[in-house]
KOLTI-435036 format. One record per atom (N, C-alpha, C, CB): residue in one letter; x, y negated, z. Coordinates in pm, whole numbers, plus 50000, padded with zeros to 5 digits. Atoms other than C-alpha are relative to their C-alpha. Glycine has a CB too. Layout:
% KOLTI-435036
AXYZ ...
END
This chain:
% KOLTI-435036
X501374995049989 X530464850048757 X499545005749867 X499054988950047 X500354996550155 X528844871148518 X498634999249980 X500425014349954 X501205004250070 X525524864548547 X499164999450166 X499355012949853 X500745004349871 X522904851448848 X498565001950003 X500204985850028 X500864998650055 X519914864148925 X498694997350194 X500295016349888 X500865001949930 X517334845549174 X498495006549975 X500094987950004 X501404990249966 X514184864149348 X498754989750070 X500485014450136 X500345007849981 X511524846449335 X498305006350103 X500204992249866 X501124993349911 X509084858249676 X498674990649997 X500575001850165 X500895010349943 X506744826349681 X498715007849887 X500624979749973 X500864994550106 X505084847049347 X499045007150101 X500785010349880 X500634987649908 X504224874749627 X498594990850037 X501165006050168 X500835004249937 X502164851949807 X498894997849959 X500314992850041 X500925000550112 X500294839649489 X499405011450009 X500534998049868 X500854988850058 X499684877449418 X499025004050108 X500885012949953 X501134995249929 X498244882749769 X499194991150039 X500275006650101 X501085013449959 X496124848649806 X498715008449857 X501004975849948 X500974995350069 X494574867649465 X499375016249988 X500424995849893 X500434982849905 X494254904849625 X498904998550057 X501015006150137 X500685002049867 X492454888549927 X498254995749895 X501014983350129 X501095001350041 X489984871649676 X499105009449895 X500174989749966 X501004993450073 X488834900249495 X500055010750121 X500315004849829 X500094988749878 X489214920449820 X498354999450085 X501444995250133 X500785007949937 X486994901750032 X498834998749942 X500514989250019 X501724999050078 X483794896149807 X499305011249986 X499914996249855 X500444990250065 X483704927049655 X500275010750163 X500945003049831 X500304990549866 X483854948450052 X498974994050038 X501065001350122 X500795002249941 X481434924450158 X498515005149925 X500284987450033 X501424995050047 X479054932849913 X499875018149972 X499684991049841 X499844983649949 X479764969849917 X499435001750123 X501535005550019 X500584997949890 X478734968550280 X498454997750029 X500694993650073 X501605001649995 X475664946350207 X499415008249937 X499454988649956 X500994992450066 X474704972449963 X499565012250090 X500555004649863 X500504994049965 X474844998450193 X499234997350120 X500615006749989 X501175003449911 X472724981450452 X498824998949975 X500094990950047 X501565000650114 X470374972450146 X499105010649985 X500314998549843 X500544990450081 X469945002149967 X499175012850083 X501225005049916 X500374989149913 X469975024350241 X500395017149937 X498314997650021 X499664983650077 X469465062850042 X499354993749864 X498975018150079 X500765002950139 X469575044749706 X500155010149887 X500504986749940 X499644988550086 X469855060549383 X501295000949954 X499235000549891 X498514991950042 X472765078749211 X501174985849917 X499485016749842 X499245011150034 X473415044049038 X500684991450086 X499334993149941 X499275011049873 X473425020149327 X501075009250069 X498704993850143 X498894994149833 X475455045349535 X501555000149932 X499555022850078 X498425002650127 X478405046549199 X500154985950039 X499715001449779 X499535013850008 X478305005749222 X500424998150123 X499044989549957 X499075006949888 X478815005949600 X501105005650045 X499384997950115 X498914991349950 X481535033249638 X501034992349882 X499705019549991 X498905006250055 X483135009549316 X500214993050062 X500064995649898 X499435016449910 X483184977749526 X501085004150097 X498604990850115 X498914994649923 X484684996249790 X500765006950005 X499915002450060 X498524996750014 X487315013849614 X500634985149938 X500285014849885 X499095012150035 X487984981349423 X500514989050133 X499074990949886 X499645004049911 X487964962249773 X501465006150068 X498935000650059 X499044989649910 X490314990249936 X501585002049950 X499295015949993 X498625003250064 X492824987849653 X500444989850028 X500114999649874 X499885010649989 X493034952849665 X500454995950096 X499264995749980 X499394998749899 X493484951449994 X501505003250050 X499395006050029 X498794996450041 X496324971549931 X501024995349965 X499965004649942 X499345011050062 X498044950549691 X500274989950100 X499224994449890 X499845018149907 X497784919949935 X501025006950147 X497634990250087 X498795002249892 X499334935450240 X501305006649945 X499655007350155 X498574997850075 X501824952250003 X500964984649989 X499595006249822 X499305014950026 X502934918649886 X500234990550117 X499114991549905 X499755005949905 X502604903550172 X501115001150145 X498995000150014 X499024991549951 X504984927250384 X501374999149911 X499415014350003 X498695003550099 X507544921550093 X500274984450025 X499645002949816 X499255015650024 X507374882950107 X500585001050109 X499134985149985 X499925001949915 X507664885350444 X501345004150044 X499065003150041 X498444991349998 X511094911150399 X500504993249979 X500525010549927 X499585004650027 X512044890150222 X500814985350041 X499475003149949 X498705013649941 X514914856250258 X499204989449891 X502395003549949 X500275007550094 X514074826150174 X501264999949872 X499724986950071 X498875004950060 X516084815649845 X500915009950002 X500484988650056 X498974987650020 X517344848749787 X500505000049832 X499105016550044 X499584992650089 X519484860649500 X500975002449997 X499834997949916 X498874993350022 X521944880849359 X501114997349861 X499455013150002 X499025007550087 X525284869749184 X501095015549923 X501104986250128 X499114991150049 X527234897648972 X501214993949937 X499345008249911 X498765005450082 X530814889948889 X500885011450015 X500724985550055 X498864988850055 X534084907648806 X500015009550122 X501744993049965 X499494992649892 X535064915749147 X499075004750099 X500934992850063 X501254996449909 X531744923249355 X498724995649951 X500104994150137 X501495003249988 X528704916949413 X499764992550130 X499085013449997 X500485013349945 X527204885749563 X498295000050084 X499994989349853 X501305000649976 X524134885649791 X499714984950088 X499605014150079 X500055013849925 X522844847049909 X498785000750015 X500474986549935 X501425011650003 X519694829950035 X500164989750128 X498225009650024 X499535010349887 X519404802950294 X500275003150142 X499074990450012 X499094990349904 X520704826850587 X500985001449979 X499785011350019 X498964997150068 X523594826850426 X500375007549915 X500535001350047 X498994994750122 X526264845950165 X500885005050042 X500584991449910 X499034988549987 X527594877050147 X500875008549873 X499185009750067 X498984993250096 X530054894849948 X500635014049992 X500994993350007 X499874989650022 X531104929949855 X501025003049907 X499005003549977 X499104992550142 X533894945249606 X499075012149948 X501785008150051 X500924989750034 X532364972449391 X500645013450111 X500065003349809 X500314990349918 X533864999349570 X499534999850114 X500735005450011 X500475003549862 X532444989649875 X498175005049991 X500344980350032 X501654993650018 X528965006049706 X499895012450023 X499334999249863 X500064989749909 X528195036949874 X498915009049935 X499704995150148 X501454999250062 X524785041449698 X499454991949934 X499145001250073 X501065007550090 X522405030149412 X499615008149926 X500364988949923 X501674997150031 X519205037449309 X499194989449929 X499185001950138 X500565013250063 X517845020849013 X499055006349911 X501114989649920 X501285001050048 X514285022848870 X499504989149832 X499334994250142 X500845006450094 X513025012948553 X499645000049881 X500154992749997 X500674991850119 X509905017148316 X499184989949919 X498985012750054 X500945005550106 X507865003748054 X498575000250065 X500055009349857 X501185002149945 X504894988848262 X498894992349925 X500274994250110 X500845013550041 X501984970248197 X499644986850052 X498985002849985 X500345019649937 X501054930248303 X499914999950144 X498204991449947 X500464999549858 X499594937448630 X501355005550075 X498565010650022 X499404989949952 X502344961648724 X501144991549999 X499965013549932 X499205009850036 X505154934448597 X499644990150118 X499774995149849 X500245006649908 X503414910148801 X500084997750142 X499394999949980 X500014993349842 X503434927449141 X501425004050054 X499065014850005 X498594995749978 X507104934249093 X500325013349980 X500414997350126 X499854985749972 X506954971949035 X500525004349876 X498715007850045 X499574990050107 X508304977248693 X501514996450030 X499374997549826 X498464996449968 X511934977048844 X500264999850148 X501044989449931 X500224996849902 X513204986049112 X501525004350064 X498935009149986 X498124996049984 X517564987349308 X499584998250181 X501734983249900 X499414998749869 X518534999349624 X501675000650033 X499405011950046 X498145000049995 X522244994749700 X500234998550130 X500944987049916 X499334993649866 X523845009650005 X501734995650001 X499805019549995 X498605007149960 X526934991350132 X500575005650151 X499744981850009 X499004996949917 X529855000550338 X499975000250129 X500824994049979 X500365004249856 X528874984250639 X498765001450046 X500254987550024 X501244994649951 X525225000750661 X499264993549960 X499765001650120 X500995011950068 X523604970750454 X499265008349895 X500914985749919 X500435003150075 X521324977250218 X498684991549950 X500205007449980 X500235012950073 X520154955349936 X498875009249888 X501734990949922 X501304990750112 X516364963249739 X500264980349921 X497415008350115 X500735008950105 X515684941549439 X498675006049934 X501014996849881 X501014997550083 X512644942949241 X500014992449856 X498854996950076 X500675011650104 X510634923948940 X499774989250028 X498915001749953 X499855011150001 X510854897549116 X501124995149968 X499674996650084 X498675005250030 X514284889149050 X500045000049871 X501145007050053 X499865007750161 X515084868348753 X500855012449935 X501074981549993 X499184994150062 X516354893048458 X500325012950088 X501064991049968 X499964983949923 X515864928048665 X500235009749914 X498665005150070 X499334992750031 X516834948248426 X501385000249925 X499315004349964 X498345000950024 X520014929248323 X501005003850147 X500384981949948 X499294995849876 X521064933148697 X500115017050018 X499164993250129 X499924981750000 X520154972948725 X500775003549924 X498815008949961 X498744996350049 X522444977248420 X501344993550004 X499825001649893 X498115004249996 X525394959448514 X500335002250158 X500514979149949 X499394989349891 X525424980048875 X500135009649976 X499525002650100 X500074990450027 X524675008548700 X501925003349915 X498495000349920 X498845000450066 X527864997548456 X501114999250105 X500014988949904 X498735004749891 X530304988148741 X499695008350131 X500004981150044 X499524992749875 X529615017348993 X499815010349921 X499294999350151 X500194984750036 X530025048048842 X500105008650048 X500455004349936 X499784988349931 X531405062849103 X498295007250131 X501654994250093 X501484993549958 X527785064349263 X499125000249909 X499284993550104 X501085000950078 X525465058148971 X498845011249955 X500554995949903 X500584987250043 X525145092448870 X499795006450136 X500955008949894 X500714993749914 X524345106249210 X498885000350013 X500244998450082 X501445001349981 X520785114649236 X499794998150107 X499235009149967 X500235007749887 X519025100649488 X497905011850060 X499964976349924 X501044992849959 X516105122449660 X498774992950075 X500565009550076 X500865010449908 X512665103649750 X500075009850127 X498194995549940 X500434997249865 X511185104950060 X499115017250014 X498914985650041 X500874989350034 X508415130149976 X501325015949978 X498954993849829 X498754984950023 X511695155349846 X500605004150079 X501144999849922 X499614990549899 X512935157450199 X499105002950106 X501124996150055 X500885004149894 X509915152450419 X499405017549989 X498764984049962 X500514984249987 X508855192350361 X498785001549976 X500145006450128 X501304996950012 X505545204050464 X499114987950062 X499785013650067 X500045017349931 X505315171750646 X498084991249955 X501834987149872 X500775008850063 X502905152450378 X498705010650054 X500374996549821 X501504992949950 X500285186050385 X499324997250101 X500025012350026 X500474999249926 X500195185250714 X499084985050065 X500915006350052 X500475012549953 X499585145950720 X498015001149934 X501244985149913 X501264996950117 X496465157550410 X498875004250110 X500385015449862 X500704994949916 X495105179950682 X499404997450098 X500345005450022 X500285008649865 X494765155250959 X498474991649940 X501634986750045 X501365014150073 X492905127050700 X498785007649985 X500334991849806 X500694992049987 X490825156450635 X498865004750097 X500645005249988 X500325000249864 X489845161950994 X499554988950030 X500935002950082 X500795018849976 X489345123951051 X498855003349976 X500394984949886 X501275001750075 X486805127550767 X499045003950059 X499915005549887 X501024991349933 X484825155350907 X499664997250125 X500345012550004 X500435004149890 X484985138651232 X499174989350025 X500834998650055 X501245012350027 X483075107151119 X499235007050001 X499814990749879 X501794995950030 X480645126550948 X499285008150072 X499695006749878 X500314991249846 X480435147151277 X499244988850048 X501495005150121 X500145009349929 X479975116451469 X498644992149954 X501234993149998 X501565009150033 X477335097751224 X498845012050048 X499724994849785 X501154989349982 X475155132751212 X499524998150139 X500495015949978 X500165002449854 X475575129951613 X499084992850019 X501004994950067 X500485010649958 X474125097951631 X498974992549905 X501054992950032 X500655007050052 X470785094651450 X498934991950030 X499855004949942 X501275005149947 X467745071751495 X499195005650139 X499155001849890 X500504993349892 X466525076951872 X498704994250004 X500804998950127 X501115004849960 X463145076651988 X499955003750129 X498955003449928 X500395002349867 X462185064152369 X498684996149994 X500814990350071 X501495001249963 X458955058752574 X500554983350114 X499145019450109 X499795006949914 X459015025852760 X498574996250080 X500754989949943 X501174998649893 X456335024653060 X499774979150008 X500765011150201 X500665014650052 X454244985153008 X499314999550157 X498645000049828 X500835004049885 X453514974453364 X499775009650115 X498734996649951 X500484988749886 X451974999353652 X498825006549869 X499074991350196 X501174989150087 X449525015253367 X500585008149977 X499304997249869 X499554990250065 X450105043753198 X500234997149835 X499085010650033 X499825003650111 X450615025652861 X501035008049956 X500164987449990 X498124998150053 X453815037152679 X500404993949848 X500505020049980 X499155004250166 X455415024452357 X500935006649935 X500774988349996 X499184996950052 X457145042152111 X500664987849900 X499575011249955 X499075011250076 X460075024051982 X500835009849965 X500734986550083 X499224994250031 X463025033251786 X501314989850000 X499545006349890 X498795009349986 X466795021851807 X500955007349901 X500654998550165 X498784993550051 X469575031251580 X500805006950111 X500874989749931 X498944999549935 X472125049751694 X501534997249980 X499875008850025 X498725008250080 X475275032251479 X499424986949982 X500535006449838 X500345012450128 X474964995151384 X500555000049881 X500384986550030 X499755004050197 X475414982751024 X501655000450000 X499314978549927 X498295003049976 X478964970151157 X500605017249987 X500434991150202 X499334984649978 X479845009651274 X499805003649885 X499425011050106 X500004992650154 X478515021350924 X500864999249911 X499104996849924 X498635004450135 X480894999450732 X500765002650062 X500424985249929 X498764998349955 X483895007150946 X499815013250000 X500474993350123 X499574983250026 X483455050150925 X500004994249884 X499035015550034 X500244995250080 X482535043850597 X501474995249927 X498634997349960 X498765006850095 X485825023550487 X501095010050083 X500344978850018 X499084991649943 X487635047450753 X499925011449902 X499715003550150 X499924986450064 X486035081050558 X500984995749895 X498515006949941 X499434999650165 X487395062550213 X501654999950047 X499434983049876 X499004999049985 X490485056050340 X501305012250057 X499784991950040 X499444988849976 X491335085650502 X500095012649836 X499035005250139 X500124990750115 X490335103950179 X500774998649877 X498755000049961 X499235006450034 X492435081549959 X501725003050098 X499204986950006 X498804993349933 X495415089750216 X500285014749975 X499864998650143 X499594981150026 X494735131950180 X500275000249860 X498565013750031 X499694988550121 X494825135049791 X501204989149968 X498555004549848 X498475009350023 X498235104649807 X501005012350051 X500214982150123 X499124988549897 X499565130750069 X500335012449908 X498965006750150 X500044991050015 X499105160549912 X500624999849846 X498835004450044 X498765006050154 X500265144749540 X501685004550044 X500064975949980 X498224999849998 X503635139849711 X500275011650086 X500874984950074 X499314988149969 X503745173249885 X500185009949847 X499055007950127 X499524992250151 X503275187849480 X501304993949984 X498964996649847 X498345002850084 X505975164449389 X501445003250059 X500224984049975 X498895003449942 X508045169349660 X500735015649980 X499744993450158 X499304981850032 X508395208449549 X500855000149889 X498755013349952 X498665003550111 X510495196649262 X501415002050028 X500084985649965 X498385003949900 X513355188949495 X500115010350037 X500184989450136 X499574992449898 X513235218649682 X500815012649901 X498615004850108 
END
């Protein structure tokens, strides 16, 4: 063996038990503000569109992590020695010779704390013989001693470049930009549609009448377009990023 390197997922969970709690406070009061404020000023309306991008990220983070623990094996890690490569967790143990690597794809940058934490400053995909493949991250003990000693012991794939998603997906992403786009305008179709009604309701056999007024959205519908508009809008300029980047490739 030349060196062992356990992945430790139970961190994930940590990171999204602390997603959820800055998720969760900070949407709820984003929502109460806009029930509060109503048409507040240029300040309040900056503090509640922060809560609810900081909510919306956050959010993010947590089912990110949480979709990974969940990929994830218990008691996973990876064993590098002379003759292969070693993959175990309590599902059992598997084994590989190096040529038996088909593909790899290895990631990694000079992050900061948060970014370390979440698992994202490294990053291996390894494509095996038999249609397996194997992702590591930052969670795995010593991630960038493992990335260079696949990188050292497959040469015969190392140097192949590897094309994201975005580099073959085409016009694909625009057209996804163009949709979120449409969403948007279809909320704000939909709220305009539906403002404050006024009815007459008839009081008995007189001729009394009452004007009353009813919304036409509740508070609930407000916060759900309004976390739909952000999110859709947050989806068009992600989309449209990776249709720029994806013109690199082409």
């Amino acid at each position: 063996m030349v060196s062992r390197h356990a992945v430790d997922h139970r961190k994930r969970w940590v990171n999204a038990g602390w997603a959820l709690l800055i998720a969760v406070p900070c949407g709820w009061l984003g929502v109460w503000g806009i029930s509060a404020t109503g048409d507040g000023s240029v300040g309040s309306n900056k503090a509640i569109g922060l809560l609810l991008g900081v909510a919306l990220g956050a959010a993010g983070v947590a089912v990110t992590q949480i979709v990974r623990a969940v990929r994830g094996e218990p008691g996973e890690y990876f064993e590098v020695r002379e003759g292969g490569l070693v993959h175990g967790s309590r599902r059992g143990v598997s084994g590989w010779s190096w040529d038996r690597v088909t593909s790899l794809h290895v990631d990694g940058e000079s992050v900061n704390a948060i970014a370390a934490r979440l698992g994202n400053g490294h990053r291996c995909v390894i494509g095996l013989d038999d249609g397996r493949r194997l992702r590591a991250d930052g969670m795995a003990e010593r991630p960038a001693e493992l990335g260079l000693a696949l990188l050292t012991r497959c040469p015969h794939v190392a140097l192949v470049p590897k094309v994201p998603w975005y580099g073959r997906a085409g016009a694909w992403p625009l057209a996804g930009a163009v949709l979120c786009v449409a969403a948007v305008a279809a909320m704000v179709l939909y709220i305009v549609a539906h403002p404050d009604k006024e009815h007459r309701i008839s009081v008995g056999d007189g001729m009394t009448a009452i004007q009353t007024s009813e919304p036409g959205i509740s508070e609930a519908g407000y916060a759900f377009l309004a976390f739909g508009m952000l999110a859709c809008a947050v989806t068009a300029v992600a989309l449209v990023i990776a249709y720029v980047r994806g013109r690199a490739y082409r």
